[in-house]
C-alpha positions as CSV (number, residue, x, y, z in Angstrom):
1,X,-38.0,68.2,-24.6
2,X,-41.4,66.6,-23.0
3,X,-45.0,68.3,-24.0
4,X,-46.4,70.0,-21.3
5,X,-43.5,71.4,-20.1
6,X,-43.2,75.4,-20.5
7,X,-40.0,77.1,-21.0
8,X,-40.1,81.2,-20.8
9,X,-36.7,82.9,-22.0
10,X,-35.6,85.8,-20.1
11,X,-33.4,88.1,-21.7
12,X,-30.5,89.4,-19.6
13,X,-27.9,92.1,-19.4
14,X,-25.5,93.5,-17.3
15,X,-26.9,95.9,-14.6
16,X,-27.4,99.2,-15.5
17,X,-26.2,98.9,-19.2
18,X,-29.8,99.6,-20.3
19,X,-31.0,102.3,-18.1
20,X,-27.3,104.0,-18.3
21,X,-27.7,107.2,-20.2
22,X,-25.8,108.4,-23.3
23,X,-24.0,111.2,-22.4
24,X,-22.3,108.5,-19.4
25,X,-21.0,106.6,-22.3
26,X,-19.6,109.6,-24.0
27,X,-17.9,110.4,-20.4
28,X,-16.0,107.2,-20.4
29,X,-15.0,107.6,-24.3
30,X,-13.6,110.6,-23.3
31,X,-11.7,108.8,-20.0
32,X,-10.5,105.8,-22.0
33,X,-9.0,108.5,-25.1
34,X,-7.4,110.4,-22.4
35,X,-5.7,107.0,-21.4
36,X,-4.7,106.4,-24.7
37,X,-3.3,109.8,-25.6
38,X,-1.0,109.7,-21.6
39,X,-0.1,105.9,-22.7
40,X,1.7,107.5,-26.3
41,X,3.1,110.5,-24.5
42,X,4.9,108.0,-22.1
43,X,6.2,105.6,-24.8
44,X,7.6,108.7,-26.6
45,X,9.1,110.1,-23.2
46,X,10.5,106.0,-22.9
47,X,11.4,105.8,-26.5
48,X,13.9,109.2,-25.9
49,X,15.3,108.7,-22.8
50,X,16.4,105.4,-24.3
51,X,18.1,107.3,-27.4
52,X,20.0,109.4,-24.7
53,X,23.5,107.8,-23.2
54,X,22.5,106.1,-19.8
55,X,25.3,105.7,-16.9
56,X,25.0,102.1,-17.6
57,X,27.0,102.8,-21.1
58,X,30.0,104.5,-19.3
59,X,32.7,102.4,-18.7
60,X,35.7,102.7,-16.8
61,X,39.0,101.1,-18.2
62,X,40.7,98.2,-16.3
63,X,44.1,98.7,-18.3
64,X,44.6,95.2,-17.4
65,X,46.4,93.4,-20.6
66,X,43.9,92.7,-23.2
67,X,41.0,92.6,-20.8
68,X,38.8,96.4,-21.6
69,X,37.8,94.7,-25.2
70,X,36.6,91.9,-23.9
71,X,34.4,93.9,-21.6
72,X,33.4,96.5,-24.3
73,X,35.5,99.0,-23.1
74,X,35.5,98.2,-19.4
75,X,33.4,98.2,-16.2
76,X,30.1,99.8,-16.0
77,X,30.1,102.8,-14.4
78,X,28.8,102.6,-10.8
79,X,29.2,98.7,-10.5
80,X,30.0,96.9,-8.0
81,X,33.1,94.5,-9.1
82,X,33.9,91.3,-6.7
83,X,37.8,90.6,-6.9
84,X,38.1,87.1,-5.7
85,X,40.7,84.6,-5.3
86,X,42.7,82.6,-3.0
87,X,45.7,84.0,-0.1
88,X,48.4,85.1,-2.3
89,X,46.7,85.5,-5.7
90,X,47.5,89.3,-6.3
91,X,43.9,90.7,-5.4
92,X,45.4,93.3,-3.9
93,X,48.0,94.4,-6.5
94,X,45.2,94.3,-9.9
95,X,43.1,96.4,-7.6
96,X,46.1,98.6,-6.4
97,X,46.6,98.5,-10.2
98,X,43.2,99.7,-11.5
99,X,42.7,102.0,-9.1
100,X,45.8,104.2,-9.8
101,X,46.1,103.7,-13.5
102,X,42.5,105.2,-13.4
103,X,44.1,108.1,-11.1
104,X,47.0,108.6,-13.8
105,X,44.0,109.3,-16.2
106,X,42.3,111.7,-14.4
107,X,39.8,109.7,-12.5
108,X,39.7,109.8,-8.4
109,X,39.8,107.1,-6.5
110,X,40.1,106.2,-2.7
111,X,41.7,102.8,-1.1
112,X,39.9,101.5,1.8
113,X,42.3,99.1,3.5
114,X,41.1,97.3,6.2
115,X,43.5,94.5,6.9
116,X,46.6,95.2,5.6
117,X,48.9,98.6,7.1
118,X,49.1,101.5,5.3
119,X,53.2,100.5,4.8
120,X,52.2,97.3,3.7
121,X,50.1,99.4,0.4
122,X,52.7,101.3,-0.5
123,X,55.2,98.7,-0.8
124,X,52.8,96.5,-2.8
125,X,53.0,100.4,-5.0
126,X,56.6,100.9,-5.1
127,X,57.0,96.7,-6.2
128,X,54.9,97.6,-9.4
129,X,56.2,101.1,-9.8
130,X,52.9,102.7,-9.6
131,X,54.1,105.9,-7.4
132,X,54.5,107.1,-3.9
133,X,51.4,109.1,-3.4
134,X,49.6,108.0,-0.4
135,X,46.6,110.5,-0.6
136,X,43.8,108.6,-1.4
137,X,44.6,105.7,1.0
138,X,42.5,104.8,4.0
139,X,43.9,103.0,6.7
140,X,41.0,101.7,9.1
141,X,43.3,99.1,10.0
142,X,45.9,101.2,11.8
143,X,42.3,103.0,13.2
144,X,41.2,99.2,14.8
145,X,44.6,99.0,16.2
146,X,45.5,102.4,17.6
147,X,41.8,103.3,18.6
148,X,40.9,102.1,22.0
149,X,37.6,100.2,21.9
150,X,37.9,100.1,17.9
151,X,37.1,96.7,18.0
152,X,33.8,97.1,20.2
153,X,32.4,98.8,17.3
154,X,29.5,96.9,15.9
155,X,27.9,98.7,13.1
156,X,31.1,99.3,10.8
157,X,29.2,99.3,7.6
158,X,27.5,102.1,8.6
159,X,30.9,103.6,9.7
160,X,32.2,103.2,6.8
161,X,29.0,104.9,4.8
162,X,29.5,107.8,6.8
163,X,32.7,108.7,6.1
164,X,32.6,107.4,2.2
165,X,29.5,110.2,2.5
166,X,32.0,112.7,3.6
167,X,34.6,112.1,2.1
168,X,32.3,112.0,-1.3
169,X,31.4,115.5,-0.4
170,X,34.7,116.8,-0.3
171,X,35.9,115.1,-3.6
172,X,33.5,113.7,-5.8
173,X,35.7,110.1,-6.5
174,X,35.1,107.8,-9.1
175,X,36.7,104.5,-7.8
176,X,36.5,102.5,-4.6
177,X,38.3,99.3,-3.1
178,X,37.6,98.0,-0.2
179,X,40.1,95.5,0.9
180,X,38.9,93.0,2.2
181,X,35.2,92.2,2.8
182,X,35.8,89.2,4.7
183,X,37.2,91.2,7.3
184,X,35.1,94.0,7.7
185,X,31.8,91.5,7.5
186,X,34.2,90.0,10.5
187,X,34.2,93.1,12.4
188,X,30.7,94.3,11.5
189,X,29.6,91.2,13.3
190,X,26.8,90.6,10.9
191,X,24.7,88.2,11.5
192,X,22.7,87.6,7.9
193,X,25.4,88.6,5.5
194,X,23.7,88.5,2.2
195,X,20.9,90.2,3.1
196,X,23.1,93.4,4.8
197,X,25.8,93.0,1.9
198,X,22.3,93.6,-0.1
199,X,22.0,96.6,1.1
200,X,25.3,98.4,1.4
201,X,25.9,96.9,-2.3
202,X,22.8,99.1,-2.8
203,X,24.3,102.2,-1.2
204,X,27.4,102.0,-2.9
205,X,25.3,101.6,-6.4
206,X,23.5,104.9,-6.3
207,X,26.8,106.9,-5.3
208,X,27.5,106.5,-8.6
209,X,31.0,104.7,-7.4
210,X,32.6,102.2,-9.2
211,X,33.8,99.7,-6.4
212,X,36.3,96.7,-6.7
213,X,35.5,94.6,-3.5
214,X,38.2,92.0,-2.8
215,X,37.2,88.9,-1.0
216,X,39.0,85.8,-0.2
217,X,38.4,82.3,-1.1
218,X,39.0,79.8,1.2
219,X,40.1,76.4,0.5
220,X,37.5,74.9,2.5
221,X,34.8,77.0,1.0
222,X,33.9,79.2,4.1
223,X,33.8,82.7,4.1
224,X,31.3,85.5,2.3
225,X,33.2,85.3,-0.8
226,X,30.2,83.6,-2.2
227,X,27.6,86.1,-0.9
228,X,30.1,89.1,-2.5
229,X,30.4,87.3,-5.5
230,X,26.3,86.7,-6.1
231,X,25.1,90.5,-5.4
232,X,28.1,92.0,-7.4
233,X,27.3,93.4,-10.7
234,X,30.8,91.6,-11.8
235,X,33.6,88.7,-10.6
236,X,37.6,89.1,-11.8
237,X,38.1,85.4,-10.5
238,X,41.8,85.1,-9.9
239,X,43.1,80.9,-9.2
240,X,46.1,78.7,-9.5
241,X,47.0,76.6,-12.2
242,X,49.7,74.1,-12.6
243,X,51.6,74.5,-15.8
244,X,53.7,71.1,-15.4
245,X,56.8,70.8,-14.6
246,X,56.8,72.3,-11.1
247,X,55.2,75.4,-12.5
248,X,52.8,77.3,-11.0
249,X,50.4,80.1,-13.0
250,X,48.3,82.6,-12.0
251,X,45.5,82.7,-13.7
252,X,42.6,85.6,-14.4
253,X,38.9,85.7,-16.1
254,X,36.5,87.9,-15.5
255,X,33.4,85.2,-14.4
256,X,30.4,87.8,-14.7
257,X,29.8,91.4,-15.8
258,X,26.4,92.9,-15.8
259,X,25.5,94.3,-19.2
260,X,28.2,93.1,-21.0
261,X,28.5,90.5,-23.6
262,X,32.0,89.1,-22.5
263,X,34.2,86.1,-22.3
264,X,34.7,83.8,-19.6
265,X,37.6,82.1,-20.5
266,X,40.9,82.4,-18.2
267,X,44.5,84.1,-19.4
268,X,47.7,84.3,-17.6
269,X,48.6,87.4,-15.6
């Protein structure tokens, strides 16, 4: 540095921090220990309520060959379970299937059909010799056709809410299917699919419900089966493989599952 150039040091602190007075300083040791002491209540209040069982870890059975240990005992309670596949590929019997074995255990369950006639359900019953009872079937299809201006109706997800509301009030079910959701997102008219699916996913979630949601895949690759399949919790993919010889399998995986460690690969139905 040059002579004759004077250089006066200014010491500086934070405003206030000198002229502050002790006892303020004792007020905020106090504020910051209270902190503390609510921070360790709350990770003990965490630390238990993880210890106790969580819905989550309830699982309902598939009974579907050697599928429930592959999933850890089955689906997550209150999931939401896409069943997709291509015209023809059984959707409707495996969740005609895991519906009423689940109703032969105890469990309640309700059948919302939407395309297919009431007759039409109960034959698909009687062909795998799963009963007669038709009591927890619900025809909205034989509703669109018989109701005059059914089909002017816009908002039939929210329809459908209310009477799933009602009908949850008057027996507390455990299962849903809803077959199909291409056709109901067909007559609900909705005009951003994901974002609407988003939500009534959501509303089925916190009924506690366990829903199987059967959607169609179309060759082409049209359709919402994509938009079901990304905002369910799981995916029983169903497809067709050849075999050789002429043959023709079905083939089943189960493609996702929310909390689940699982496998993905395919077996024959």
């Amino acid at each position: 540095m040059a002579e004759g150039v004077g250089v006066e040091w200014v010491q500086t602190s934070k405003p206030g921090l000198v002229s502050r007075a002790p006892e303020e300083f004792e007020g905020e040791l106090r504020e910051l220990r209270d902190e503390v002491r609510r921070l360790r209540e709350q990770v003990a209040a965490l630390a238990t309520a993880t210890a106790r069982p969580s819905p989550v870890d309830e699982r309902l059975p598939t009974f579907v060959g050697r599928l429930d240990p592959t999933l850890e005992g089955g689906v997550p309670k209150g999931s939401v379970i896409a069943v997709s596949g291509p015209g023809g590929s059984m959707k409707t019997s495996l969740a005609l299937y895991i519906l009423l074995k689940n109703r032969a255990a105890g469990r309640r369950g309700v059948y919302v059909t939407v395309e297919e006639s009431r007759d039409s359900i109960l034959r698909t019953m009687r062909h795998l010799g799963l009963g007669k009872e038709d009591d927890f079937l619900v025809d909205i299809a034989r509703l669109r056709i018989e109701r005059e201006g059914a089909e002017d109706i816009r908002d039939w997800l929210r329809v459908l809410k209310e009477f799933l509301v009602r009908r949850y009030q008057r027996e507390r079910f455990d299962l849903l299917v809803i077959d199909t959701m291409d056709v109901l997102a067909s007559m609900a008219h909705l005009e951003d699919a994901r974002n609407e699916l988003f939500h009534f996913f959501h509303f089925l979630r916190s009924m506690g419900v366990t829903t199987y949601a059967i959607a169609n895949v179309e060759p082409a690759g049209g359709g919402i089966s994509h938009d079901v399949a990304f905002l369910a919790d799981g995916v029983f993919e169903l497809r067709f493989s050849g075999a050789g010889e002429g043959k023709v399998q079905l083939l089943f995986r189960c493609a996702k599952m929310r909390h689940t460690n699982h496998s993905r690969d395919y077996f024959v139905l």
